[in-house]
C-alpha positions in Angstrom: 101.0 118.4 59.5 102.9 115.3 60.5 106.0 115.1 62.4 109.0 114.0 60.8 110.4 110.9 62.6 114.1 110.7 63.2 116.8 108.5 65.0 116.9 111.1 67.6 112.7 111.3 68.2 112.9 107.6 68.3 115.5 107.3 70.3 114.2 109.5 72.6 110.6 107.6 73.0 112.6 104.0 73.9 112.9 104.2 77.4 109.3 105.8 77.3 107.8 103.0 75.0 109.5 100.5 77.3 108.6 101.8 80.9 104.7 101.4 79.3 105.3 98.0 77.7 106.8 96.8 80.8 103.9 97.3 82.9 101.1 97.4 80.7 100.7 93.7 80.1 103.0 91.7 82.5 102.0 88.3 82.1 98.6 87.5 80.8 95.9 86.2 82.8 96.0 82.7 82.1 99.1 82.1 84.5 101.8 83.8 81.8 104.5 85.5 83.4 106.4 84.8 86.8 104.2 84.6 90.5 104.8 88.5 90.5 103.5 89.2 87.8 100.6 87.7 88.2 99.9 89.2 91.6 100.4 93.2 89.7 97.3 91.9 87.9 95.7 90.8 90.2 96.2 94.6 92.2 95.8 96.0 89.0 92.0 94.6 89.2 91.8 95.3 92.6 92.4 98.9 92.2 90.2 99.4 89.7 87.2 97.4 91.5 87.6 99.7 94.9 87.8 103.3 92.6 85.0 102.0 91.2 83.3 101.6 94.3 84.4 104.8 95.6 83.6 106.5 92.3 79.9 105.0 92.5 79.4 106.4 96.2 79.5 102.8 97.5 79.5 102.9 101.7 82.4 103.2 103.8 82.4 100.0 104.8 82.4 98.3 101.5 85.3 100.6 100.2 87.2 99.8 103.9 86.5 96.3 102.8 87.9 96.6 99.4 90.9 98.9 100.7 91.8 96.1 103.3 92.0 93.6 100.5 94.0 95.4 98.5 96.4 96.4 100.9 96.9 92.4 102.1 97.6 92.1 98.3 100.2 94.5 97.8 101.7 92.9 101.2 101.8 89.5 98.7 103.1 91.2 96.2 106.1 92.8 98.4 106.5 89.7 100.0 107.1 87.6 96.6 110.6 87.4 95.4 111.2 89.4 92.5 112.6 87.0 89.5 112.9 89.6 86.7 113.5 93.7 86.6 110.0 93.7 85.4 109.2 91.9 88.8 110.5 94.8 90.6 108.9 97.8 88.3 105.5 95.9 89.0 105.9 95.9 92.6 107.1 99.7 93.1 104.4 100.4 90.9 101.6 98.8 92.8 102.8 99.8 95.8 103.3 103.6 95.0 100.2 103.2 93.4 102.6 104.5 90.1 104.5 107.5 92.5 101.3 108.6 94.0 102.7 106.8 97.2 106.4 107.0 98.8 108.1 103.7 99.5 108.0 103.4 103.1 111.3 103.3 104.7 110.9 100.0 106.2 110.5 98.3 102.5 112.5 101.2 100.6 115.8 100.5 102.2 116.0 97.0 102.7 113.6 94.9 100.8 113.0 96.3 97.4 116.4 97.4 97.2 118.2 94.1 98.5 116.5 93.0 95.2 117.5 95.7 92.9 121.3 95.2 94.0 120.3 91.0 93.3 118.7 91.8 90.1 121.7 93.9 88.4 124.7 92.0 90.0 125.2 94.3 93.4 126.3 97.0 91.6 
């Protein structure tokens, strides 16, 4: 049995289809989208490349090694001026790891949301 779609079922899955759309292909790899963007790709690879090393039992060392470079990336990312609100999803994402992190309060009450206030016209 199908469901039956209406305006209020799609109205409902916007901001759901949007949230996945907006960081599911930020810029491609061949230097679409802003400098941002194309750093959340760039942790996007990293973070798959160490949980793959940590899935496959790799040593300590090599997943310290791979940690340590990702970690220096999301400090890039952070560090890059955020040109869009995509921009700024991409880097609370990557550096919550998606909400599996908290902001720390050093970045979550000045940087990211210095940037926020920018972005939507200090409201």
């Amino acid at each position: 049995m199908t469901q039956r779609v209406t305006r209020r079922t799609l109205l409902i899955s916007l901001p759901v289809a949007g949230m996945t759309a907006a960081l599911s292909a930020p810029g491609h790899a061949q230097g679409h989208g802003t400098p941002t963007q194309r750093l959340f790709l760039e942790w996007r690879a990293a973070i798959a490349q160490e949980q793959a090393a940590y899935d496959a039992g790799e040593s300590d060392e090599v997943c310290a090694q791979l940690l340590k470079g990702r970690t220096a990336l999301e400090d890039r990312l952070m560090d890059t001026p955020s040109q869009t609100p995509r921009d700024l999803l991409c880097k609370i994402a990557a550096y919550t790891n998606f909400g599996l992190f908290a902001l720390p309060e050093t970045i979550g009450q000045t940087q990211i949301w210095n940037e926020a206030r920018a972005l939507i016209g200090g409201a």
